[in-house]
N, C-alpha and C positions, 0 to 999 in steps of 0.2 A: 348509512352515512354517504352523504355527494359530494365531495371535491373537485372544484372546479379548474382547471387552467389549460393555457396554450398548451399543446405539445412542442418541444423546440425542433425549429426547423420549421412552422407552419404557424400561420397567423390567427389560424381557426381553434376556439377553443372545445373541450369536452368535458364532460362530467363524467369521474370517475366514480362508481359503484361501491364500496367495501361494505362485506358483511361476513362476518366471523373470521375476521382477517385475510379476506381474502377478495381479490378485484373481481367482480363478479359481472360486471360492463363495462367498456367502456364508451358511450352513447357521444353523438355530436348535441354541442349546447344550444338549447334552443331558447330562444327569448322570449323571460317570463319564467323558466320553470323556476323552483328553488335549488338552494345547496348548502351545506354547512358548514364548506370551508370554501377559503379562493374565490375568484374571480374569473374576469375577461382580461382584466392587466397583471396577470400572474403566470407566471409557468410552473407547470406539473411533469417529475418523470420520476424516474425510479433513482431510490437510493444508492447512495455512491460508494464505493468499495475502496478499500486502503489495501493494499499488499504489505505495507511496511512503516509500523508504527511502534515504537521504541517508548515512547510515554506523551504523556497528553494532560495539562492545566495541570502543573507541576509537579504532579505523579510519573515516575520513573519505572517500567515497567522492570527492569536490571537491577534494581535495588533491593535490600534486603528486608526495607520498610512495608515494601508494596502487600498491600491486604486486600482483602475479599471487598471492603467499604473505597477504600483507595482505587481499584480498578472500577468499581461501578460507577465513582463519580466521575473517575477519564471519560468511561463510554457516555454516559449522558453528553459531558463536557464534548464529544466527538460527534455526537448524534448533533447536535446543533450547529454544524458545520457542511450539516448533507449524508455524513457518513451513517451507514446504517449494515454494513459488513466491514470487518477487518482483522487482521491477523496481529495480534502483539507479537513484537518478534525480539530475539533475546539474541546478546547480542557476544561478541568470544570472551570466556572468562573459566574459570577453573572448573571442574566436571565437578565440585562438590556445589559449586553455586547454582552452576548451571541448572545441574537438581533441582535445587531447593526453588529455584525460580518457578522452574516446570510444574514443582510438586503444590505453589501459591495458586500458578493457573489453574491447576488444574480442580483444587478445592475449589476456587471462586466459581467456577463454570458449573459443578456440579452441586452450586448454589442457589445459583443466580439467574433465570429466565432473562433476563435482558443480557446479562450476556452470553446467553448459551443461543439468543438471538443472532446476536452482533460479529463473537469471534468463529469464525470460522475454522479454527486454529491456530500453531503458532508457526511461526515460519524461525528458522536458526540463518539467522548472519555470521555465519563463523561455527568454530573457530577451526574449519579446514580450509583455510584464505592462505595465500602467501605472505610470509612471514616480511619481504623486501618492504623496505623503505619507498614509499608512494604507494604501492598497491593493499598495501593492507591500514590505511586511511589512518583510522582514529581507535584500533581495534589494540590492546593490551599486546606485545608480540608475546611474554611468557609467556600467556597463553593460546599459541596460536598450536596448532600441532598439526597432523597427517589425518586424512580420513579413517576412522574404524568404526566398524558398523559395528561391533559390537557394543561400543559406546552408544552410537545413535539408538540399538535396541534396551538400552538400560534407560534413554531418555526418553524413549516411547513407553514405555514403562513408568516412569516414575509420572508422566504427563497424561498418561491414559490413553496415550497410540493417539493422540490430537496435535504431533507435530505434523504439517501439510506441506511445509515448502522448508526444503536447505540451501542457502548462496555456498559456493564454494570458488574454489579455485583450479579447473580440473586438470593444472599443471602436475598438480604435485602426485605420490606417487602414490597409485594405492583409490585414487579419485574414481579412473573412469569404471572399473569394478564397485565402487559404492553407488555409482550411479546406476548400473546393470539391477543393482537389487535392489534401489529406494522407488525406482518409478513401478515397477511391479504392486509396490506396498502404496500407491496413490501420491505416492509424495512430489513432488512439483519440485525439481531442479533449478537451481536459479545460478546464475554463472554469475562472478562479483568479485571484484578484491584480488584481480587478477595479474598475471602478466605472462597467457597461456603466448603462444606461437598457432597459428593458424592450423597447422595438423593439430594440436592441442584441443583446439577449437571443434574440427572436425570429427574428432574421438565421440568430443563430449558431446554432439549432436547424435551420432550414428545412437550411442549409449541411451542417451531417453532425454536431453537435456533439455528445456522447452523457454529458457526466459534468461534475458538477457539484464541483470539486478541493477537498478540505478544507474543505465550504461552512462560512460561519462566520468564516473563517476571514480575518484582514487585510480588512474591511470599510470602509469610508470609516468617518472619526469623526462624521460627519454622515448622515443618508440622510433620506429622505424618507417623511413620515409614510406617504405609503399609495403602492403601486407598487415598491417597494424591491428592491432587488436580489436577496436573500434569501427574500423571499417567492415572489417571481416561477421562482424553479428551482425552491422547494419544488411549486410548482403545477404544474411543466411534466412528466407522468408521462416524455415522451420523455427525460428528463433522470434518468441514476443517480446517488448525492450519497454521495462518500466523506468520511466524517468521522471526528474524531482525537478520544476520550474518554478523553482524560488527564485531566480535571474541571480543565486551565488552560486549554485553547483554548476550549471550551465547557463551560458550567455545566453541572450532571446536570437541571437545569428544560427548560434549552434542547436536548440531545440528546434527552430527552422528546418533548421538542414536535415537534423531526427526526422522529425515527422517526412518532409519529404523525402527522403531514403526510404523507411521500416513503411509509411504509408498508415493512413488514419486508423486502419484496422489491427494494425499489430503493435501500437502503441496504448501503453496502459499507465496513467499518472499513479504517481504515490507520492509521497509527503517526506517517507522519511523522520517521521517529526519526533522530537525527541521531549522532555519533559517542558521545558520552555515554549512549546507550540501552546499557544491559545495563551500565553500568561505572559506577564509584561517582562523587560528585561531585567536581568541581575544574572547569579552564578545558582546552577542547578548539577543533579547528577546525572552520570550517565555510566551505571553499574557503578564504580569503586574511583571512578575519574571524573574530576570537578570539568563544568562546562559556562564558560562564559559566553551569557546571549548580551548584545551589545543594543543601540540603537539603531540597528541599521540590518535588523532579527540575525544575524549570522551567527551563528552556533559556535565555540571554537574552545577547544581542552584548553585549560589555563593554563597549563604548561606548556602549548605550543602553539601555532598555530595552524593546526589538521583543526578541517568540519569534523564534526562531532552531529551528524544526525543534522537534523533542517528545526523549521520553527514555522514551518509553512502548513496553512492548511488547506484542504481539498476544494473551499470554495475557490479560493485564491487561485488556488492553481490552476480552475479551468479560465477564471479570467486571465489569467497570465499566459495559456495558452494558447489564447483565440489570439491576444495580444502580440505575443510571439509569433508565432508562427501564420499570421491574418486568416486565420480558419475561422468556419460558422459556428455557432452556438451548438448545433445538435451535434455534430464531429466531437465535440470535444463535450457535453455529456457521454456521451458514448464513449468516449477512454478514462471517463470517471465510475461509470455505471455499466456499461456494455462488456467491452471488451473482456476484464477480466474474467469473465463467465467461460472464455475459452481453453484456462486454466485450470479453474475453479469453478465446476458447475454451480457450486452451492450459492453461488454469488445473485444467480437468478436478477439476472439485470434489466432482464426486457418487463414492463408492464403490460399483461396481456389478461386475458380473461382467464378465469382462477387460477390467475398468479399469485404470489404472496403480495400483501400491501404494504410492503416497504416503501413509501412515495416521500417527495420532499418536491414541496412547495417555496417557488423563491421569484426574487424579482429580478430583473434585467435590464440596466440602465448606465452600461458604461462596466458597472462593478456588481458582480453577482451576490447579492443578500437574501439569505434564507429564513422565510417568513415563518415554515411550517415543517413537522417533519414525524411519519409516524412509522413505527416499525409492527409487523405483522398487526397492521388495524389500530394500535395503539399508539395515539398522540404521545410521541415523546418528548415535542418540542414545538 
């Protein structure tokens, strides 16, 4: 199989190779040969990675509904957006749900090829966040608690040892010792849902901590003029900063200012997206809490008004990015597809020769529209 298109960033097209799932050339296009996908006015790169996906085309991944059928039609439903890696992430709620949530993924995956493709693992938003009003966003506070890794070992457990990434808060007490022992076990620290103080901050670097969760994002409604929490990850190169450019969680000034602080390389998009992403609006869940998506996609608990997750999706986002922050088209591929690979090896972001053939084929005309999209060799979209 040939697939044809630009690489971004360059005007010159190429014909991609795949043969048993796998990129096996990638040749410059010469005029006249054949090909069985794409063009000369298409762009080709590798598929795009989600850190942070909550549920997808009205599938709630925190729900007690969600089924082995219900998760594979998200991922299709995901896969036609670019996305061809991503983590379902679960979100703070009782340790008996939490379970059971674990114990759904964890059958679906040991079902399902396509998404033993796709999820990479699960990433936990909670429920060791701070409990404060502003920093702990849209998260249930009953259930918010203290870090115990004994707990986290019964969720690796019930999950089949496929949770990869935990957001936490590494104020609280008991934090920076769970971080000593989670990044040993691979697992990917994500800082989030915070209202740490700078030595707070410091700890949780020294400790293994590597990713700054949706910065931005559920901040105190207070902070402190200079030393803030916010600026403090922006500074810390050791820190990558996944951010959600749906222009409600952050203005397009303030993703601005992200990208040029943290710098193209240490910035990695995610979504965030909650069950109302890719589906039109009305009231959806989000675990055991009603979620109203409006016309205007903003997410928000109907009891309050806290975000509640996003409704944005990956293509969106890199147009929203280029948009914001006036960066080129291949920069910001690259914090859809690239970067997170420095996380997450598994993500395998670069297209290269015998690489995986994760590729998505899409157009570029103001707004980025995904034409095509295969995961390991297999047209899924």
């Amino acid at each position: 199989m040939i697939i044809r298109g630009k690489l971004p960033g360059t005007e010159s097209a190429v014909d991609i190779v795949v043969e048993h799932g796998k990129v096996v050339q990638v040749d410059p296009y010469q005029k006249g040969s054949r090909c069985d996908f794409g063009g000369t006015d298409l762009y080709a790169c590798s598929g795009f990675f989600d850190p942070q996906v909550n549920g997808f085309a009205g599938i709630d991944f925190n729900h007690p509904s969600l089924t082995h059928e219900r998760l594979h039609q998200a991922a299709l439903s995901l896969a036609s957006t670019g996305v061809t890696r991503f983590l379902p992430t679960l979100v703070t709620s009782s340790h008996e749900r939490m379970v059971c949530q674990m114990k759904i993924l964890a059958e679906a995956l040991r079902k399902d090829p396509l998404l033993q493709n796709m999820c990479l693992g699960i990433h936990l938003e909670g429920p060791y966040i701070s409990p404060d009003e502003g920093p702990r966003g849209a998260h249930p506070p009953e259930f918010i608690r203290l870090p115990q890794w004994e707990e986290l070992e019964k969720f690796q457990e019930a999950c089949e040892g496929r949770i990869k990434c935990v957001t936490l808060a590494p104020e609280l007490e008991g934090a920076i010792p769970f971080i000593e022992k989670a990044v040993p076990h691979g697992i990917v620290i994500g800082i989030g849902h915070t209202r740490a103080t700078p030595k707070d901050l410091e700890q949780a670097i020294q400790a293994g901590a590597r990713l700054s969760c949706h910065l931005g994002n559920a901040p105190s409604a207070l902070l402190p003029r200079y030393r803030a929490l916010i600026e403090k990850q922006l500074a810390e190169d050791q820190l990558m900063a996944s951010i959600i450019v749906d222009g409600i969680h952050l203005s397009p000034d303030v993703v601005k200012n992200y990208v040029r602080a943290k710098g193209i390389n240490r910035i990695v998009l995610t979504t965030d997206s909650m069950a109302g992403a890719g589906a039109p609006p009305g009231r959806y869940t989000l675990g055991d809490q009603e979620v109203e998506v409006t016309c205007d996609r903003a997410a928000r608990l109907v009891t309050t008004s806290r975000l509640a997750g996003s409704t944005l999706t990956m293509d969106r986002a890199i147009t929203n990015v280029i948009r914001f922050a006036g960066m080129d088209l291949a920069s910001a591929i690259g914090m859809a597809a690239k970067n997170g690979q420095k996380l997450f090896p598994e993500v395998r972001g670069e297209m290269i020769s015998g690489g995986t053939a994760d590729l998505v084929l899409f157009d570029d005309q103001g707004d980025l529209v995904i034409r095509s999209v295969w995961i390991e060799g297999e047209k899924i979209f």
